[in-house]
C-alpha positions in Angstrom: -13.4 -1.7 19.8 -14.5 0.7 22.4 -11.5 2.2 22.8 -11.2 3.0 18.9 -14.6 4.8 19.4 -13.1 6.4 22.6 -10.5 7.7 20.7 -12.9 9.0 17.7 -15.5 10.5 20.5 -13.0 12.8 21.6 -11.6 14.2 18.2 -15.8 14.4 17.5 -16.4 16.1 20.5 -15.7 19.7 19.9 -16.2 20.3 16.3 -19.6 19.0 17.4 -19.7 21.1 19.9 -18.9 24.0 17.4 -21.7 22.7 14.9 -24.4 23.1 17.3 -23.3 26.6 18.3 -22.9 27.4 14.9 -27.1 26.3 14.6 -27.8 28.4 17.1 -26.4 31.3 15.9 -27.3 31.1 12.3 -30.8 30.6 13.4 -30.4 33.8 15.5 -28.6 35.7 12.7 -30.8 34.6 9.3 -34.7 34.9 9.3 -36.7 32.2 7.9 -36.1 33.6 4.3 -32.6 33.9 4.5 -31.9 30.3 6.5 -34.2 29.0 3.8 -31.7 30.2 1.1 -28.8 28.5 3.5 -30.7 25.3 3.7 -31.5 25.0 -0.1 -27.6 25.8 -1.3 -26.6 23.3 1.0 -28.8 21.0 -0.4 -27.4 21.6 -3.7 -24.0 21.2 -2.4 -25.1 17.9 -1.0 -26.4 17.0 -4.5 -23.3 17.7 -6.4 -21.6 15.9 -3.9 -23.1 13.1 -4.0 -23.6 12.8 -7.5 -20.0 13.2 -8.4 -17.7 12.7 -5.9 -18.8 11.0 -2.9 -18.0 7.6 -4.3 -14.6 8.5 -4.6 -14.4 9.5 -0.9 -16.1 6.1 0.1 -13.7 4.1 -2.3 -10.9 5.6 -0.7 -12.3 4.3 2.8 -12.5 0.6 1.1 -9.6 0.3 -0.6 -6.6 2.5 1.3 -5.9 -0.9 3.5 -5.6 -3.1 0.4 -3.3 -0.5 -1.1 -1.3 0.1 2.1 2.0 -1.2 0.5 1.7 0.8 -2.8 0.7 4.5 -0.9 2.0 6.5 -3.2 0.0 4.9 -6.2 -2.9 5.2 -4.0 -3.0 8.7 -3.5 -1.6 10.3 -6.7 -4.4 7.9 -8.8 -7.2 9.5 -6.2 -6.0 13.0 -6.7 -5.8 12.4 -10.6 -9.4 11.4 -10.1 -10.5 13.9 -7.7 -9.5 17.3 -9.2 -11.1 16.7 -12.9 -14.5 15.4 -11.3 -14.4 18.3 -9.2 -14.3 20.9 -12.2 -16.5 19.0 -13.3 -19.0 19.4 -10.3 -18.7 22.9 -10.4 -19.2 22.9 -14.2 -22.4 21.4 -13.8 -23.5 24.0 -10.6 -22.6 26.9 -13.1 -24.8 25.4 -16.4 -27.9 24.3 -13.4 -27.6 27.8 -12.7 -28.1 29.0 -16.1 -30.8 26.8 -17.1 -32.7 27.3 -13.9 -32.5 31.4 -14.4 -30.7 32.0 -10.9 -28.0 34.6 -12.1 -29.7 37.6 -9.9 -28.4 34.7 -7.1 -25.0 34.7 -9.0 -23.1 35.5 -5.4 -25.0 33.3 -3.5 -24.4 30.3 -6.3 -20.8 30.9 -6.3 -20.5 30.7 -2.8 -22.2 27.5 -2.9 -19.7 26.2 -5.5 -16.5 27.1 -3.4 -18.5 25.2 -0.1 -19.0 22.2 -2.6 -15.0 21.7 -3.5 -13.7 22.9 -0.2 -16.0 20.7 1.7 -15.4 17.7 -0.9 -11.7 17.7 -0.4 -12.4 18.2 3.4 -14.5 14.7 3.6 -12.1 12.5 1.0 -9.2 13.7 3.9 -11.2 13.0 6.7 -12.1 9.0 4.9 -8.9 8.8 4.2 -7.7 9.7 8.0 -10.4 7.1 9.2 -8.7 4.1 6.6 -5.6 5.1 8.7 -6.7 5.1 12.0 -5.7 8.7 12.7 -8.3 9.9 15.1 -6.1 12.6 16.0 -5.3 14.1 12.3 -9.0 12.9 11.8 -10.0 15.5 15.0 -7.7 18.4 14.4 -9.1 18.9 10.4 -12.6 18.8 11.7 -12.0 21.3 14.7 -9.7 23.5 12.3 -12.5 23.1 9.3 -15.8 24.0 12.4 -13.8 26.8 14.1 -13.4 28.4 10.9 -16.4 28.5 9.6 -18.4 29.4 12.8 -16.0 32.5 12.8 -16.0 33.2 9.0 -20.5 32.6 9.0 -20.9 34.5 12.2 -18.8 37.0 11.0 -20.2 37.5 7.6 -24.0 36.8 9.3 -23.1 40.0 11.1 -21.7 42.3 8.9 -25.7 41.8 7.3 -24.6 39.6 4.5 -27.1 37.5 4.6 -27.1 33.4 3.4 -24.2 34.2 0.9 -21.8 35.6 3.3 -22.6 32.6 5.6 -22.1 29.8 2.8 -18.7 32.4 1.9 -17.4 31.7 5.4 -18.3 27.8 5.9 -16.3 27.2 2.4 -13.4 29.3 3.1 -13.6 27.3 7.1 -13.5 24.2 4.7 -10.4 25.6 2.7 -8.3 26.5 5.4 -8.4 22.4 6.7 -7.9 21.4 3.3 -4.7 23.2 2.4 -3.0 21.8 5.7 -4.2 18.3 4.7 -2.5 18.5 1.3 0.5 18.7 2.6 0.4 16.6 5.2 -1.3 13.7 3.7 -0.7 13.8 0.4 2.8 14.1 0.5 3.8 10.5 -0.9 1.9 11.1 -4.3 4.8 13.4 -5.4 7.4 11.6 -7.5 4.4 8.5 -7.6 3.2 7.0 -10.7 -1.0 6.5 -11.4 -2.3 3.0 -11.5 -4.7 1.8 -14.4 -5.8 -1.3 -12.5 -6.7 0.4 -9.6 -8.7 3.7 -11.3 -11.0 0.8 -12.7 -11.2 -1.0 -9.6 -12.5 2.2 -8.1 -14.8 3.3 -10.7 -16.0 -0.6 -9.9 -16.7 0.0 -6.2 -17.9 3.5 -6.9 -19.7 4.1 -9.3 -22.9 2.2 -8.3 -22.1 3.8 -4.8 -22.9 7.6 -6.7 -26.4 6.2 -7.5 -26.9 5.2 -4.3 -26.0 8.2 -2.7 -27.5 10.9 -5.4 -31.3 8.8 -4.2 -30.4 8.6 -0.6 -29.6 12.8 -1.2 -33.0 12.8 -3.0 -34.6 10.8 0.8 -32.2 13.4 2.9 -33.4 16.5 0.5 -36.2 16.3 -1.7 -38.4 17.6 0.9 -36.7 21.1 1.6 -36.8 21.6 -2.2 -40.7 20.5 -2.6 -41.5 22.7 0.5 -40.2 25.5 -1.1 -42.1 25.2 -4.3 -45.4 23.8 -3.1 -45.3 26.6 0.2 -42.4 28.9 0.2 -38.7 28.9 0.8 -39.4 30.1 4.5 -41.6 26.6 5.3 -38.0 25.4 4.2 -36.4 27.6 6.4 -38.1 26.8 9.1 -38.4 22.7 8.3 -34.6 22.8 7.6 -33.5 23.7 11.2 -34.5 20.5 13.1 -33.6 18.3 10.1 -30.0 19.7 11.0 -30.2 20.0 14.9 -31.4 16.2 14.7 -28.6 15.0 12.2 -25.9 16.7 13.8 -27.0 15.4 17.5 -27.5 12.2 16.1 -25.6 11.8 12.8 -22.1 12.9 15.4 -22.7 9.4 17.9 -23.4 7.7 14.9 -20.8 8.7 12.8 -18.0 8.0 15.8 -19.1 4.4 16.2 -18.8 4.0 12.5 -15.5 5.6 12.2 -14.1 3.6 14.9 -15.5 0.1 13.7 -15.2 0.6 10.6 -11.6 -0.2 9.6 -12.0 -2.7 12.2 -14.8 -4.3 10.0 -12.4 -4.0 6.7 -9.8 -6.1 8.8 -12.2 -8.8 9.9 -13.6 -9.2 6.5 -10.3 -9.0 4.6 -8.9 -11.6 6.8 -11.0 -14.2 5.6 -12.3 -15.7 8.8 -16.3 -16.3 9.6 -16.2 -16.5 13.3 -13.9 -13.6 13.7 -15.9 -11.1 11.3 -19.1 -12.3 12.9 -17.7 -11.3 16.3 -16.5 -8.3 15.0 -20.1 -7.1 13.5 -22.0 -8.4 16.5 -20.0 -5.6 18.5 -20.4 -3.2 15.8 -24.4 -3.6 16.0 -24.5 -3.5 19.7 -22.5 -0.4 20.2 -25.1 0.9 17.7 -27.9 -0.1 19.3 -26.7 1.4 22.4 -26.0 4.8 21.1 -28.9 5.5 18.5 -31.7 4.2 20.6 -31.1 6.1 23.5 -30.2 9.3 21.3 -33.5 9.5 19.4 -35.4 8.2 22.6 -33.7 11.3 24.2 -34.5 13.7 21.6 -38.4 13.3 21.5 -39.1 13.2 24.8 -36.8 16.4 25.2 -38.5 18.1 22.1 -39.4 21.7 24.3 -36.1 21.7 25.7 -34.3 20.8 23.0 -36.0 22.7 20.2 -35.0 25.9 22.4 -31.8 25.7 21.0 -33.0 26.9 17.8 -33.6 30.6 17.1 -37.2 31.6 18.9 -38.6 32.0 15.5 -38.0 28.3 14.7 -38.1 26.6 17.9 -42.2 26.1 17.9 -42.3 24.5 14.6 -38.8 22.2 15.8 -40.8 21.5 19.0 -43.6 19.3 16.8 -40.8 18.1 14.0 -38.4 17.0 16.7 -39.9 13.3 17.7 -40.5 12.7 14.3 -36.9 13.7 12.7 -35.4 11.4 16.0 -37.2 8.3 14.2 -36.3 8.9 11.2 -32.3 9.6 11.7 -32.8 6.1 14.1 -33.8 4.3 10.9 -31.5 5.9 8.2 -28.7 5.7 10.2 -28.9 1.9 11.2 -28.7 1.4 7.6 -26.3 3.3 6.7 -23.5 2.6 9.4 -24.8 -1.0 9.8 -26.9 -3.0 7.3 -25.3 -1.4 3.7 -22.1 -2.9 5.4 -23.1 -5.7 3.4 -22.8 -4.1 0.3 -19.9 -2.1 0.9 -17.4 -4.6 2.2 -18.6 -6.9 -0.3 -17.9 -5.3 -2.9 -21.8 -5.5 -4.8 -22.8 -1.8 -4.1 -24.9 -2.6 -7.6 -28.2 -3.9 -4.8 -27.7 -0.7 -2.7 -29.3 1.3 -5.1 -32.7 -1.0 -5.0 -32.7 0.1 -1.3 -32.5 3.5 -1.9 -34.7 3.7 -4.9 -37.4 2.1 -3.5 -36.8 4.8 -0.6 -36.5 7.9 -2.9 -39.6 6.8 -4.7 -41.7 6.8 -1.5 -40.2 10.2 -0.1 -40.8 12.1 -3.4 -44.5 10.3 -3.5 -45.5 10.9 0.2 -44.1 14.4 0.3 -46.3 15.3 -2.7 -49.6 13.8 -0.8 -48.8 14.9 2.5 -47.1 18.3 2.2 -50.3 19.7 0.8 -52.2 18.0 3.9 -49.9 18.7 6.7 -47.2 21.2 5.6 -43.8 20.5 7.5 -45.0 17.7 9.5 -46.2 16.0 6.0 -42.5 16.1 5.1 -41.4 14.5 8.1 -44.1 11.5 8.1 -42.8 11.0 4.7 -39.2 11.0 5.9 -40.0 8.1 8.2 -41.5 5.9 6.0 -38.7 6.6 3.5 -36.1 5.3 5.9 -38.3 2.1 7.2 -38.7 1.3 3.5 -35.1 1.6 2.8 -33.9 -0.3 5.6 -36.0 -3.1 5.6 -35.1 -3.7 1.9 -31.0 -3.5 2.7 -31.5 -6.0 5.6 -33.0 -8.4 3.4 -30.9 -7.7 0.3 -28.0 -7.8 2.3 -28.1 -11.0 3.6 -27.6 -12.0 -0.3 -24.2 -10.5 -0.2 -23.2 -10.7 2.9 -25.5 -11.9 6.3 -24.4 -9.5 9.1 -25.6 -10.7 12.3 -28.2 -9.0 14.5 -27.9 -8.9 18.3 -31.2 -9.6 19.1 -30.5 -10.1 23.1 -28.7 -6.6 23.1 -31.2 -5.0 21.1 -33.8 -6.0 24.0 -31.3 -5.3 26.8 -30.4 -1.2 25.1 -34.7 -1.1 24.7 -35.2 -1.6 28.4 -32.9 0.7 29.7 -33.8 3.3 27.1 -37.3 2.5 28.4 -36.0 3.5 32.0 -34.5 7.2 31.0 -37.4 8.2 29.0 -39.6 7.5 32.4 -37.1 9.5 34.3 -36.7 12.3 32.1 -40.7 12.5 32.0 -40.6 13.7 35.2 -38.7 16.3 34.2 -39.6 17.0 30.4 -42.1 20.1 31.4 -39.2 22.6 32.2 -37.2 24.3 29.4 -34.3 26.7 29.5 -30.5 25.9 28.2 -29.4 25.4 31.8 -32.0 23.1 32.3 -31.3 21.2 29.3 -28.0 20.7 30.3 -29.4 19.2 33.6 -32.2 16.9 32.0 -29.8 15.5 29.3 -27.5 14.8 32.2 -30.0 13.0 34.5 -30.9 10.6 31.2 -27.2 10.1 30.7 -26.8 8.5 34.3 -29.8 7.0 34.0 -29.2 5.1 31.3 -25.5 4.5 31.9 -26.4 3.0 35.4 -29.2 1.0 33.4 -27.0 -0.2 30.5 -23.8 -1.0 33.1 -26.3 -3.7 34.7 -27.8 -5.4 31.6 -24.8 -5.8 29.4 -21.8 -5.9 31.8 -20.3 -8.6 30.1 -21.0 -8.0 26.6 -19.2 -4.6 27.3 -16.5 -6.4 28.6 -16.4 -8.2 25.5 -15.7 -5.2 23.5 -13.2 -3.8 25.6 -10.9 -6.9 24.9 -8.9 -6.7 21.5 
């Protein structure tokens, strides 16, 4: 398994790269205004996205394996799925806009509907390069699709077109990945014929899946859009910032583990045998463990240094939000790469949406008592609590559907040499400066890879063998 992850690191590593230069810049090129206007279309994007078409995406990461004889079927039913809920999505952008009076934002809005196909189409090819076990298609559309819109943004940040010409160039960055894609991975639809079967089978797995996701968008969200009503779209702009720096950071280890376990989690389930999907979840928790622990350790103790990254108007607000934001990605992403596992491979998604609604319902309730109290930092206490809530519920329903196994030993092995890099990079947490973060994040690295090398030799070994 860790050489799948290998494999998915690298095709990761620059387009994440490219995402956290593309941070700092636009938080150099926008004011607080302006990235508040960035923030808050994306969050719309994210919204239409979830509502409508991210379930597709996800059904497509399920289901290509048990479709792998009938490929053409497969595709040409998810593109005959995929292009009339996408008119759709935009349909319903263009009538929010008219009922919400935002047509003096008419540039700005359409922009934010060409990022919302482009980078829909982008994510179904990347799922469906993951089902495959591509890393290296998976890699080249995400470097092609970050290059492009760092250029494009940049580019349109400094020609003084504010947040539209930004969300212009992120789109048409997300456009130039997805025409390649079409006809490179699409090509066996042509001359296929559209399966009734399976369009019901993935409404099935989907369609509670859209629920889900629309309420975790409302955990993810919700606060940007209440900041900028109860303060002002700059406390968004300025709240917004971290969010990102923290998911990217994070949400990039994450996502790699995920994307090389994953299929390998489809396999084991698929194949029907206990002790070998056990073993194969075990390793998928532990390589978890290892990575997000360490990550959001890192983060808060790091919070000067790393807020410096950000754009000098929003680094002292990221500098307080940082530790918090660390937590809360820690939480919401063990749940979502790990513990909804149960749900998704088997094939119940209908109890993931009690996880998530009993977390949307305490974000949207603590961000109303605490924004007023504590402005940004209300926001992020109430994203914490969200993410607890909404784990501990999917653990526990989870096991109804199907018990994953939690590495309890590892978990206590990952704590204690996290504990070790935090003390080391104490002694070094007071200094700030790019060149010194590079240095500091480098010492914790070694650290904790000298650390983790002596308490779990041989359950590393473990994963090494196939």
């Amino acid at each position: 398994m860790l050489t799948a992850v290998a494999r998915y690191a690298l095709a990761r590593g620059l387009p994440g790269l490219v995402n956290f230069a593309a941070l700092a810049l636009f938080t150099r090129l926008l004011d607080e205004r302006e990235y508040g206007q960035y923030a808050l279309v994306f969050a719309g994007v994210a919204l239409g996205y979830a509502l409508l078409l991210q379930w597709l995406s996800h059904g497509v990461l399920r289901l290509a394996a048990p479709y792998a004889g009938r490929r053409g079927t497969f595709l040409l039913t998810v593109i005959q799925l995929f292009v009339p809920l996408g008119l759709l999505t935009a349909m319903v952008l263009v009538v929010g806009i008219g009922i919400t009076s935002r047509w003096h934002d008419g540039p700005l809005m359409v922009a934010g509907v060409g990022l919302l196909l482009a980078q829909s189409w982008h994510d179904l090819n990347l799922n469906l390069a993951t089902a495959d076990q591509l890393p290296l298609r998976y890699g080249w559309l995400s470097v092609v699709r970050s290059v492009g819109s760092l250029v494009l943004g940049c580019a349109a940040a400094w020609a003084g077109w504010g947040a539209t010409g930004v969300v212009a160039g992120v789109a048409l960055g997300g456009l130039v990945s997805g025409l390649w894609s079409y006809g490179v991975a699409w090509s066996p639809a042509r001359g296929a014929t559209p399966d009734r079967e399976l369009r019901s089978e993935l409404f099935r797995y989907g369609i509670p899946l859209a629920g889900a996701f629309l309420l975790a968008y409302v955990i993810r969200a919700a606060d940007r859009f209440l900041l900028a009503g109860m303060i002002s779209p700059a406390a968004a702009g300025m709240y917004a910032p971290a969010y990102d720096l923290v998911l990217q950071a994070m949400g990039v280890l994450l996502l790699v583990v995920n994307l090389g376990a994953y299929p390998m989690a489809v396999q084991a389930v698929e194949s029907g045998d206990a002790e070998t999907r056990d073993r194969q979840f075990r390793h998928h928790a532990t390589l978890l463990l290892a990575v997000a622990i360490p990550a959001a350790a890192g983060i808060a103790v790091l919070a000067p240094s790393v807020s410096h990254i950000l754009g000098p108007r929003f680094a002292p607000a990221a500098r307080e939000l940082l530790p918090l934001l660390a937590l809360a990605q820690l939480l919401a992403g063990f749940k979502a790469f790990y513990f909804d596992l149960s749900f998704q491979l088997g094939r119940s998604t209908r109890l993931l949406l009690a996880t998530v609604a009993a977390g949307a319902f305490v974000n949207i309730a603590l961000n109303l008592w605490l924004i007023p109290r504590h402005g940004i930092l209300g926001a992020a206490y109430a994203t914490v609590a969200a993410y607890l809530v909404a784990l501990i519920l999917s653990w526990g329903l989870g096991r109804k559907v199907l018990a994953l196994p939690m590495p309890y030993g590892a978990l206590a092995r990952v704590s204690a040499a996290t504990v070790g890099m935090c003390l080391a990079l104490a002694l070094v947490r007071g200094a700030t400066g790019p060149f010194i973060l590079v240095g500091q994040v480098a010492l914790g690295a070694v650290v904790y890879l000298v650390l983790i090398l002596l308490f779990m030799k041989g359950e590393l070994r473990r994963m090494l063998t196939p």
